[in-house]
Jmol script that loads the backbone (N, CA, C; Angstrom):
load data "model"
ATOM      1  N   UNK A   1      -2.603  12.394   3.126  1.00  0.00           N
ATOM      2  CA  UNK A   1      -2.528  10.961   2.918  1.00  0.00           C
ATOM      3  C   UNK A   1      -1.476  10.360   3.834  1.00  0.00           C
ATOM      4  N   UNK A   2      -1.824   9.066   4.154  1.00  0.00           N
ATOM      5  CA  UNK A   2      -0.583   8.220   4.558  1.00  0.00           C
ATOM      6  C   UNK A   2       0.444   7.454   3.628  1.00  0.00           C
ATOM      7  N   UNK A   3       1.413   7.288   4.353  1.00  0.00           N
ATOM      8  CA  UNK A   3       2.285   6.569   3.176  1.00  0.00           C
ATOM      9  C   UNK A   3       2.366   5.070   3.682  1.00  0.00           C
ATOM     10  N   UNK A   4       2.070   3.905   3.298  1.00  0.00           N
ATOM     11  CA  UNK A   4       2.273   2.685   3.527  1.00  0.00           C
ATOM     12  C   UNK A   4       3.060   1.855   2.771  1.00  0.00           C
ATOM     13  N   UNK A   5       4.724   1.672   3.929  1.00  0.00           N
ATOM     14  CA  UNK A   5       5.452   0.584   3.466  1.00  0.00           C
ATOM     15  C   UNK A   5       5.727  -0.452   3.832  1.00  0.00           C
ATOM     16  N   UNK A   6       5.808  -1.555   3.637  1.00  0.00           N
ATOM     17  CA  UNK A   6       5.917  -3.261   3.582  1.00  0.00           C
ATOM     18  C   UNK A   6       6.929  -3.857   3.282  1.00  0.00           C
ATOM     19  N   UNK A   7       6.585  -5.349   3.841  1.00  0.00           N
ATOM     20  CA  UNK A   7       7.677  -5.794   3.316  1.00  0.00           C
ATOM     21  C   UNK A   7       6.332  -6.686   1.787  1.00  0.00           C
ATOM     22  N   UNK A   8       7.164  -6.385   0.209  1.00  0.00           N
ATOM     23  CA  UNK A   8       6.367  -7.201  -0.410  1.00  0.00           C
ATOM     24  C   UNK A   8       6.337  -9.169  -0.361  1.00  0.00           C
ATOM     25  N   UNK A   9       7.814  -9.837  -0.411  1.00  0.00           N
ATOM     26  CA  UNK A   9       7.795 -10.947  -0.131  1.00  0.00           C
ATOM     27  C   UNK A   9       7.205 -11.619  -1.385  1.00  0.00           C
ATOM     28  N   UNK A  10       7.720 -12.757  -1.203  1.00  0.00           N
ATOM     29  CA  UNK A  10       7.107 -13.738  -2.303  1.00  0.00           C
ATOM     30  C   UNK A  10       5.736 -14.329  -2.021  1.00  0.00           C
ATOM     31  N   UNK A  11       4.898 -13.934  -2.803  1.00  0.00           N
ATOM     32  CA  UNK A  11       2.838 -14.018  -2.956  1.00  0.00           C
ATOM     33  C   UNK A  11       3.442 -15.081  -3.402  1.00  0.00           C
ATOM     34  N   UNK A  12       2.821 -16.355  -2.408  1.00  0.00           N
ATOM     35  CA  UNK A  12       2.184 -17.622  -2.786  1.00  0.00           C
ATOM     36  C   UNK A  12       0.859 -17.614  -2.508  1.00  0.00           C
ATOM     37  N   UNK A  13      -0.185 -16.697  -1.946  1.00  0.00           N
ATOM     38  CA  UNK A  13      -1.266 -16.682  -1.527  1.00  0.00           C
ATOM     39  C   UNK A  13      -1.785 -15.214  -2.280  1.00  0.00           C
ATOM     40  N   UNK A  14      -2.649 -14.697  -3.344  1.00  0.00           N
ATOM     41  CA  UNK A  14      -3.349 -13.582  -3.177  1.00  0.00           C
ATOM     42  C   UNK A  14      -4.664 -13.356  -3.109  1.00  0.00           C
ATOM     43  N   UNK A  15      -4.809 -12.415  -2.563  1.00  0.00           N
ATOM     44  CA  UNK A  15      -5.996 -11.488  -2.144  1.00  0.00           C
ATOM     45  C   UNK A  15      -6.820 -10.660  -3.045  1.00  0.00           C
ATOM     46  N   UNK A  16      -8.577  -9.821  -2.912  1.00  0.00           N
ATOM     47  CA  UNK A  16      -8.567  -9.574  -3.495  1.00  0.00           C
ATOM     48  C   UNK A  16      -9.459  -8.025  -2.653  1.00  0.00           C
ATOM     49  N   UNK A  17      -9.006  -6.982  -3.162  1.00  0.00           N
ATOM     50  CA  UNK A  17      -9.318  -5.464  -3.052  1.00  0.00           C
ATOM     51  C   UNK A  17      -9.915  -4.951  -3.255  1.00  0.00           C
ATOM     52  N   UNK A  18     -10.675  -4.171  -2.896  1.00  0.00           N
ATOM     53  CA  UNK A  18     -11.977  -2.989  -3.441  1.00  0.00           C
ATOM     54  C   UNK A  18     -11.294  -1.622  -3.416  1.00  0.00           C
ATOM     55  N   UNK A  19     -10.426  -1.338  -4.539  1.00  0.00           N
ATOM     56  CA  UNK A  19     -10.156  -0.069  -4.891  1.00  0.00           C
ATOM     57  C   UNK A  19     -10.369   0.729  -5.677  1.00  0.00           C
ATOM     58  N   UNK A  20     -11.573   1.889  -5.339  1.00  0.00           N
ATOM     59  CA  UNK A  20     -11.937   2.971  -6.601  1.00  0.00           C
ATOM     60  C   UNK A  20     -13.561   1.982  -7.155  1.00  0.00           C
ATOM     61  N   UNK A  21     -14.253   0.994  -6.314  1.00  0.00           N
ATOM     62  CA  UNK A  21     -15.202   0.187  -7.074  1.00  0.00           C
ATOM     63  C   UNK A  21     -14.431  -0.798  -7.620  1.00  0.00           C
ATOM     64  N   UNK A  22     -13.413  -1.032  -8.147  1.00  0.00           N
ATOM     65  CA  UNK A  22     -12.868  -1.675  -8.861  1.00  0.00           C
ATOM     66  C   UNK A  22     -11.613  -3.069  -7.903  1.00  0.00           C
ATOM     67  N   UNK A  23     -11.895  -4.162  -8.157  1.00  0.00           N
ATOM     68  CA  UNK A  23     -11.238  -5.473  -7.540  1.00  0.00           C
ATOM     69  C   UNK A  23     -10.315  -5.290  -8.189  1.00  0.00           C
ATOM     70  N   UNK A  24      -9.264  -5.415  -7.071  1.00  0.00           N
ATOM     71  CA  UNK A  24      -7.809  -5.704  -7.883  1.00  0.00           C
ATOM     72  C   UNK A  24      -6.953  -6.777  -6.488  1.00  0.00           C
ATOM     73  N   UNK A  25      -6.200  -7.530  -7.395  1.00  0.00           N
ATOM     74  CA  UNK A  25      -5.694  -8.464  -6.396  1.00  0.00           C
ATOM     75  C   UNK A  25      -4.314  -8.266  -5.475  1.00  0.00           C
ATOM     76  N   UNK A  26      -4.187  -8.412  -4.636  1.00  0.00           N
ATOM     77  CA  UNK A  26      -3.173  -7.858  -3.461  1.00  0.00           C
ATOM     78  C   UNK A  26      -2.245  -9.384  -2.916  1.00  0.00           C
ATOM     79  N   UNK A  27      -0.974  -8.957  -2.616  1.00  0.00           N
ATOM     80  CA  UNK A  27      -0.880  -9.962  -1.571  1.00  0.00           C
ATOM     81  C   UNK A  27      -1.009  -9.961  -0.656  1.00  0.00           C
ATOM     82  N   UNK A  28      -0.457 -11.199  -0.025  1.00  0.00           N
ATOM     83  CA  UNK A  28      -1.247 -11.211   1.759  1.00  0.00           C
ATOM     84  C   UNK A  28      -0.721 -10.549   2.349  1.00  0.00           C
ATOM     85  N   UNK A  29       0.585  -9.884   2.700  1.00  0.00           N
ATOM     86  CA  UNK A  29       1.508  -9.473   3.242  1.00  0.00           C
ATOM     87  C   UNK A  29       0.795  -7.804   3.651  1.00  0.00           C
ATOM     88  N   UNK A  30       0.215  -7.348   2.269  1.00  0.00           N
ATOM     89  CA  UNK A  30      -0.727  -6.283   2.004  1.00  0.00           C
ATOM     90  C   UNK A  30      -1.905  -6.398   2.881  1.00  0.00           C
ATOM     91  N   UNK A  31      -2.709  -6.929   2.387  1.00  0.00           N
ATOM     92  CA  UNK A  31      -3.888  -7.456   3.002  1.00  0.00           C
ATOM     93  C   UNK A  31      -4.358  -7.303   4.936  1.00  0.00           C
ATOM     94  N   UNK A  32      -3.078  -8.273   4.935  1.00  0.00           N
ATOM     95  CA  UNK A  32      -2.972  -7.812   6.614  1.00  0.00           C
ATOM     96  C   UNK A  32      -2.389  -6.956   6.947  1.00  0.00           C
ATOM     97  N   UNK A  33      -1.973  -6.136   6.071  1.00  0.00           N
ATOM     98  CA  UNK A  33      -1.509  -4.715   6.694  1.00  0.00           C
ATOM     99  C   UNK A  33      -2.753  -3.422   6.415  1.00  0.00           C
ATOM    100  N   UNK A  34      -3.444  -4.165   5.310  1.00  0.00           N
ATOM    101  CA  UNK A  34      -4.638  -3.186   5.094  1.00  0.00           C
ATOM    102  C   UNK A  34      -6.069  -3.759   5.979  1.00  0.00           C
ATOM    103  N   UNK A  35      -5.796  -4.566   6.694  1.00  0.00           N
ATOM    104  CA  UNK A  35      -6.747  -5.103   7.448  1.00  0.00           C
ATOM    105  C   UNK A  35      -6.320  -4.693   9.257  1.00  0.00           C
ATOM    106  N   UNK A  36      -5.399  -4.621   9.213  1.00  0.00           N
ATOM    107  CA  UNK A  36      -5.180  -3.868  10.499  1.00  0.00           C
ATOM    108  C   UNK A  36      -5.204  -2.858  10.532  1.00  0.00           C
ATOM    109  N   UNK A  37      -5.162  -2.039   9.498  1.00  0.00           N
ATOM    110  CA  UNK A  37      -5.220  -0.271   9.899  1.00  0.00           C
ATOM    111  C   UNK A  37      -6.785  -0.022   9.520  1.00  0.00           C
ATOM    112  N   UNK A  38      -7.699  -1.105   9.054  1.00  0.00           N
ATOM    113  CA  UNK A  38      -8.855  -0.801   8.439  1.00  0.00           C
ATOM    114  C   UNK A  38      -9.197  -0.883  10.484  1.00  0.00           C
ATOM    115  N   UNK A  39      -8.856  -1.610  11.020  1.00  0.00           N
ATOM    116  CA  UNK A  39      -9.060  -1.760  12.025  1.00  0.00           C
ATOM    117  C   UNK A  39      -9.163  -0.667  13.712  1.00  0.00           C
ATOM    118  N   UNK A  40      -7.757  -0.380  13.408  1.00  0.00           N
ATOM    119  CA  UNK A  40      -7.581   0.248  14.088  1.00  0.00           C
ATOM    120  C   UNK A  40      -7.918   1.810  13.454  1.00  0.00           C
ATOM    121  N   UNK A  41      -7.970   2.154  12.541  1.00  0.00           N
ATOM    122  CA  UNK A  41      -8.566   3.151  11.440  1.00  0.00           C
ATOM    123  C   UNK A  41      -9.703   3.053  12.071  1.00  0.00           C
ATOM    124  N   UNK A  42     -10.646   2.264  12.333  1.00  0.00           N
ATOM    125  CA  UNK A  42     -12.365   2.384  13.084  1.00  0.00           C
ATOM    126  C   UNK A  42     -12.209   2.739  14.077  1.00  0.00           C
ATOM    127  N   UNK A  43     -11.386   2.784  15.005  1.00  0.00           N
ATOM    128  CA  UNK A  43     -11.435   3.420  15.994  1.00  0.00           C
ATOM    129  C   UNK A  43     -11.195   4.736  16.180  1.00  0.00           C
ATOM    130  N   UNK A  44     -10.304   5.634  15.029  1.00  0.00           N
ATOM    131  CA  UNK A  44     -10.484   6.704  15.202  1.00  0.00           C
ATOM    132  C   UNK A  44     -10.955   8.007  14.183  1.00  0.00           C
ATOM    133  N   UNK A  45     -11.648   6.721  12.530  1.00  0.00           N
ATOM    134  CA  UNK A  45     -11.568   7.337  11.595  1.00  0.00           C
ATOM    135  C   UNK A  45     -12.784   7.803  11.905  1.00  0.00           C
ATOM    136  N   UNK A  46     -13.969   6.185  12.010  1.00  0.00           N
ATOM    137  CA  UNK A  46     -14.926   6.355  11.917  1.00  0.00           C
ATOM    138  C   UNK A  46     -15.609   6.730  10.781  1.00  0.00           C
ATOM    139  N   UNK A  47     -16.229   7.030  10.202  1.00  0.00           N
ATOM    140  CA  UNK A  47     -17.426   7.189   8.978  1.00  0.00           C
ATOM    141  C   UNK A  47     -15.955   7.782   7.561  1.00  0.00           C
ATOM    142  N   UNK A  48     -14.900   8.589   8.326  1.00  0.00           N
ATOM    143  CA  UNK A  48     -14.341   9.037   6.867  1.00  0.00           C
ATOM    144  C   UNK A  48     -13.430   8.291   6.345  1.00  0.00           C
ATOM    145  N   UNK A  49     -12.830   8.468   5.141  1.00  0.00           N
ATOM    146  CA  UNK A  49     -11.988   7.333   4.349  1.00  0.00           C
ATOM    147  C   UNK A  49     -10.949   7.719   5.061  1.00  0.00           C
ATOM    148  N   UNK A  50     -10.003   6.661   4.862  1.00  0.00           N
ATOM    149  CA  UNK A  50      -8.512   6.619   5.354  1.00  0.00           C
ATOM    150  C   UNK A  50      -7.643   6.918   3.935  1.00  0.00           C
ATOM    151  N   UNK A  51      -6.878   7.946   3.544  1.00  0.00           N
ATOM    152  CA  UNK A  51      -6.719   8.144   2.035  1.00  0.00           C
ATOM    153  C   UNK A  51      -4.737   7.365   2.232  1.00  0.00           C
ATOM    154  N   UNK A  52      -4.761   6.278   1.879  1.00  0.00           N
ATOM    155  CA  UNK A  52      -3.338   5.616   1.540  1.00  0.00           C
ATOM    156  C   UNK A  52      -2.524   6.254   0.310  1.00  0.00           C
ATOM    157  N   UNK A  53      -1.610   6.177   0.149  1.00  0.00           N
ATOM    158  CA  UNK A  53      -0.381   5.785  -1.041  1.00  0.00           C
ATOM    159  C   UNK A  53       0.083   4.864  -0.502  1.00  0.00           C
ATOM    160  N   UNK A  54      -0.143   3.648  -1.695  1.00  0.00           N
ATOM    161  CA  UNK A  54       0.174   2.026  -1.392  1.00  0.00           C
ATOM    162  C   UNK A  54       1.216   1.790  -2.849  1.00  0.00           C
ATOM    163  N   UNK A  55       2.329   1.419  -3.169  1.00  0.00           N
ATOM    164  CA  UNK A  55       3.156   1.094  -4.131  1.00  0.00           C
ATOM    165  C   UNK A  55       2.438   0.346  -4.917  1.00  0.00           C
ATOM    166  N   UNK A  56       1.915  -1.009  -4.214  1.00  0.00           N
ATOM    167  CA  UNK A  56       1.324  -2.038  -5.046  1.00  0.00           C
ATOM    168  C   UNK A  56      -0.062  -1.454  -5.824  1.00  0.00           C
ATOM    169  N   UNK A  57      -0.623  -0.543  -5.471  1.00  0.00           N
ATOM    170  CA  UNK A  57      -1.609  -0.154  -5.534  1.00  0.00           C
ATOM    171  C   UNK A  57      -1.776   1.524  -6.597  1.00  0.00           C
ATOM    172  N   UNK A  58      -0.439   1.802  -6.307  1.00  0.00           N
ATOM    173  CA  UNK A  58      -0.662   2.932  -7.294  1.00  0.00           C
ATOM    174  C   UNK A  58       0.464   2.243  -8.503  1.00  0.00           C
ATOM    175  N   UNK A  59       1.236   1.116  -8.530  1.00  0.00           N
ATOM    176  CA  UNK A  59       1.643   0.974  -9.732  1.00  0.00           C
ATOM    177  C   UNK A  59       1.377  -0.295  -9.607  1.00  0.00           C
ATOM    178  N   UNK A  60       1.095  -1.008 -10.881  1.00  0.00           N
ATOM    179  CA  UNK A  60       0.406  -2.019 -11.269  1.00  0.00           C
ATOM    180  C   UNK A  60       1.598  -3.138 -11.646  1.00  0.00           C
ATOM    181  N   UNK A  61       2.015  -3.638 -10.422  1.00  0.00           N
ATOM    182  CA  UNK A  61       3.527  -4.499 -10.982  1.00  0.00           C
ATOM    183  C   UNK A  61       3.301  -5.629 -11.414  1.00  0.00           C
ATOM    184  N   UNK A  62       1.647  -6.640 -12.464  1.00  0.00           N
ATOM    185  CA  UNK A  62       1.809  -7.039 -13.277  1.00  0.00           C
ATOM    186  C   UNK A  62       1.856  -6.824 -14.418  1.00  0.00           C
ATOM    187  N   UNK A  63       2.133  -5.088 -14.871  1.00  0.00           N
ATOM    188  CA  UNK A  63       2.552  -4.940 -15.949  1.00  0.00           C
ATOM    189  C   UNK A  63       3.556  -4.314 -16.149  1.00  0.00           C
ATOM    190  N   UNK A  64       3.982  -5.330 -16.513  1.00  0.00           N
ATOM    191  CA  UNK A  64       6.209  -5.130 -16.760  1.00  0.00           C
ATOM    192  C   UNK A  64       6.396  -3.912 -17.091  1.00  0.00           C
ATOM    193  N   UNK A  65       5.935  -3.940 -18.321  1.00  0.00           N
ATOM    194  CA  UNK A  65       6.175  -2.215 -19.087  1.00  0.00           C
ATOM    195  C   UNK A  65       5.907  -1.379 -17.693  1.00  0.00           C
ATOM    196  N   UNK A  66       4.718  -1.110 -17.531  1.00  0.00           N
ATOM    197  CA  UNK A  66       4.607   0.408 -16.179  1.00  0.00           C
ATOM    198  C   UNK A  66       5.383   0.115 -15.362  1.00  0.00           C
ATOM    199  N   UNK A  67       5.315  -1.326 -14.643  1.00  0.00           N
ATOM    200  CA  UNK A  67       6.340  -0.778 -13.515  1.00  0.00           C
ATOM    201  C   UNK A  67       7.566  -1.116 -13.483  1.00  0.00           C
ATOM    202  N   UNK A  68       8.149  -1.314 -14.290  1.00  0.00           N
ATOM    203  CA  UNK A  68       9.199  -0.948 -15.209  1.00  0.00           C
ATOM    204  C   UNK A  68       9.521   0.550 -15.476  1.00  0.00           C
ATOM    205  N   UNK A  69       8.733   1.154 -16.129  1.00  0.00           N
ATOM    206  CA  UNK A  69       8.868   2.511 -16.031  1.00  0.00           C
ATOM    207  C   UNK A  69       8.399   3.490 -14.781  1.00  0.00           C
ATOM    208  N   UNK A  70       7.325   2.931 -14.210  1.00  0.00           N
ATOM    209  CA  UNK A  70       7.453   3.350 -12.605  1.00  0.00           C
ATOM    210  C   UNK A  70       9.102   3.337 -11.729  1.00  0.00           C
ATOM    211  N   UNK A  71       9.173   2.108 -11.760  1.00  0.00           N
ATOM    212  CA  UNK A  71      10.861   1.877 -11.402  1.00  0.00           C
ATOM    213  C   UNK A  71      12.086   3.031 -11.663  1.00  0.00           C
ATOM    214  N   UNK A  72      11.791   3.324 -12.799  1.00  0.00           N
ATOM    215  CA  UNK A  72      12.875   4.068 -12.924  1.00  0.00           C
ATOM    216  C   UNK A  72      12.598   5.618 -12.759  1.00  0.00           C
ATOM    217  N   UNK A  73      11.352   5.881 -12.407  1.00  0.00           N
ATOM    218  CA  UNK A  73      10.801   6.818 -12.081  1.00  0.00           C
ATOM    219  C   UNK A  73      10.983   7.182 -10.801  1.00  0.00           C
ATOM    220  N   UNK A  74      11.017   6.096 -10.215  1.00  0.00           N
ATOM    221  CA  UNK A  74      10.897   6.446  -8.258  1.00  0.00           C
ATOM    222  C   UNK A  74      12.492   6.240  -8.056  1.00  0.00           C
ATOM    223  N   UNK A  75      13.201   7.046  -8.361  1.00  0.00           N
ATOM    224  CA  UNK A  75      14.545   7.281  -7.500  1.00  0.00           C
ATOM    225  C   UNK A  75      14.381   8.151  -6.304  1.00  0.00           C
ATOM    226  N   UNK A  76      15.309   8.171  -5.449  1.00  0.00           N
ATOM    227  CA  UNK A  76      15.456   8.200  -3.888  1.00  0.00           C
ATOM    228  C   UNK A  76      14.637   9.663  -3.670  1.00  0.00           C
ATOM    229  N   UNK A  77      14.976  10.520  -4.743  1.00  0.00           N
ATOM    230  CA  UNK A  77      14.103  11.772  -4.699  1.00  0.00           C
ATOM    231  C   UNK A  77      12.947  11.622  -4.716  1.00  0.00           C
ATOM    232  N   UNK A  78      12.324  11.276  -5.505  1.00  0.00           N
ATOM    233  CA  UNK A  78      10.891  10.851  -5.705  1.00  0.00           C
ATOM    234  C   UNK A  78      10.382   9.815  -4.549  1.00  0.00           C
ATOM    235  N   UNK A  79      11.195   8.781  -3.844  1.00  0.00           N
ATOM    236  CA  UNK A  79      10.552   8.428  -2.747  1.00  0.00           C
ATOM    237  C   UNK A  79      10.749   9.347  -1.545  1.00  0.00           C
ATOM    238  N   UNK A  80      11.728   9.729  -1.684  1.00  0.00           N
ATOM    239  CA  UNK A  80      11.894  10.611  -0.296  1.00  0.00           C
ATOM    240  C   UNK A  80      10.437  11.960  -0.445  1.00  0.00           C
ATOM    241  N   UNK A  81       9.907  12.350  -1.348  1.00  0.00           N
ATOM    242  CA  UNK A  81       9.471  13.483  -1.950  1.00  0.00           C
ATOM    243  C   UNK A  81       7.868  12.454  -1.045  1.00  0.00           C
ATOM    244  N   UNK A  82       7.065  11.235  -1.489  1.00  0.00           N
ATOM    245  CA  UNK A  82       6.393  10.752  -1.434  1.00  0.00           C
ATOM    246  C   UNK A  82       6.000  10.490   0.315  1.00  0.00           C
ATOM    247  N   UNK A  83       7.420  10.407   0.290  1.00  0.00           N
ATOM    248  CA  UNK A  83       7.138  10.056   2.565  1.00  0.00           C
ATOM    249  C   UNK A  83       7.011  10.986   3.013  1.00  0.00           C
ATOM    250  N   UNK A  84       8.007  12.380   2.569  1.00  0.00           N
ATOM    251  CA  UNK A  84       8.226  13.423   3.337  1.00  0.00           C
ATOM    252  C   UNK A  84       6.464  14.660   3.153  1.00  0.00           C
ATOM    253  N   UNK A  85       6.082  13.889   2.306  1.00  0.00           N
ATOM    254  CA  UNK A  85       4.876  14.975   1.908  1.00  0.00           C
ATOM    255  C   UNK A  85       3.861  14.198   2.423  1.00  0.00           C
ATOM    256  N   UNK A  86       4.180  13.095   3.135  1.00  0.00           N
ATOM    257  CA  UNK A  86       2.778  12.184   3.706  1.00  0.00           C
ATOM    258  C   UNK A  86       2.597  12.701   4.800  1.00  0.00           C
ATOM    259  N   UNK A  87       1.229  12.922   5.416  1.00  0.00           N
ATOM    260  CA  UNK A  87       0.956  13.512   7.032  1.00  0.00           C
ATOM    261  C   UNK A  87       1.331  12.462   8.023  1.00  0.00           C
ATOM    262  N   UNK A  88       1.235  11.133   7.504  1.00  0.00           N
ATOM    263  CA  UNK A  88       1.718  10.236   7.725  1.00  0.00           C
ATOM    264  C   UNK A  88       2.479   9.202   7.553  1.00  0.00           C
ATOM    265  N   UNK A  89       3.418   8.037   7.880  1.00  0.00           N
ATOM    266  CA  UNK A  89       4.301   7.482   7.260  1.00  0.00           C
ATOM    267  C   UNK A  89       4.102   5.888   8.145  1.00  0.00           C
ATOM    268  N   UNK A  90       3.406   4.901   7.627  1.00  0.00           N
ATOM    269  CA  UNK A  90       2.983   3.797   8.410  1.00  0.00           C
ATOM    270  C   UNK A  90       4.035   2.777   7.757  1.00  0.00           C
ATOM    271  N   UNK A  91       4.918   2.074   9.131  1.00  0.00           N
ATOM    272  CA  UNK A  91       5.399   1.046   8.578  1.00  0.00           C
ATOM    273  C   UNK A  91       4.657  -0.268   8.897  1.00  0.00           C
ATOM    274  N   UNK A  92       4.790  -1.401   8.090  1.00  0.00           N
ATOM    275  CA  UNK A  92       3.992  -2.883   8.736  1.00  0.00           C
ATOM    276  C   UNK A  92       5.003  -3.723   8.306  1.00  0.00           C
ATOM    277  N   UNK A  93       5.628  -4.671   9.426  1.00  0.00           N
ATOM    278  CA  UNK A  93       6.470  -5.434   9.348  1.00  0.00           C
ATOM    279  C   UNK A  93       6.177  -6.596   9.164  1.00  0.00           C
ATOM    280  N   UNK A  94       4.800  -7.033   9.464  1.00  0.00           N
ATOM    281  CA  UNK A  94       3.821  -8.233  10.028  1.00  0.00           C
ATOM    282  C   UNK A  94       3.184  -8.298  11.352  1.00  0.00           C
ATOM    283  N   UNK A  95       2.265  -9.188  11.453  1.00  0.00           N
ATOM    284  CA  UNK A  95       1.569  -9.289  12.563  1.00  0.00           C
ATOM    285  C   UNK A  95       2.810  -9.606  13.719  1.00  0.00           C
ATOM    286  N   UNK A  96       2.352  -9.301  15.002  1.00  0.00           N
ATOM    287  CA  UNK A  96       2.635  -9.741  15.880  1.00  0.00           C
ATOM    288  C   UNK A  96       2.568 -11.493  16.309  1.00  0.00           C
ATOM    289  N   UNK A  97       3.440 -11.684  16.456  1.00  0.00           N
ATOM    290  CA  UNK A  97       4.040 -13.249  16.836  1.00  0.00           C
ATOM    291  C   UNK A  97       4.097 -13.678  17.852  1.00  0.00           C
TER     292      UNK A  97
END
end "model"
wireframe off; spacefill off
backbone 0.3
color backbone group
């Protein structure tokens, strides 16, 4: 898997996702970061999935309780554990300006 980190930023605008069959809503900040690697991903994935670990996406931060307890779950070990075991490690800062 890759690991994808962001900046999250304040969502005044969200988006919406096809993850697992299932719509779930993203912000934009996301979005165009999952829209550029969907991108450039075609150029060398081609037909196979691109398999992410996305924060927003594996913990559900409109619900206080989980990621709340996600939170206190992911100390520096546990993130360091998450990058260092990724084949990959994608940062997205934003589009180019």
């Amino acid at each position: 898997y890759a690991a994808l980190s962001y900046v999250w930023g304040k969502e005044l605008c969200t988006h919406q996702a096809l993850l697992n069959s299932r719509h779930v809503t993203i912000g934009s900040n996301l979005d165009r970061a999952l829209r550029h690697l969907r991108e450039i991903a075609g150029e060398r994935v081609s037909q196979e999935r691109l398999l992410l670990w996305v924060d927003a996406l594996c913990i559900r931060r409109n619900d206080v309780a989980e990621r709340n307890q996600q939170v206190q779950l992911m100390d520096i070990d546990a993130l360091q554990n998450i990058y260092s075991s990724a084949g990959d490690v994608i940062v997205w800062l934003g589009p180019e300006r």
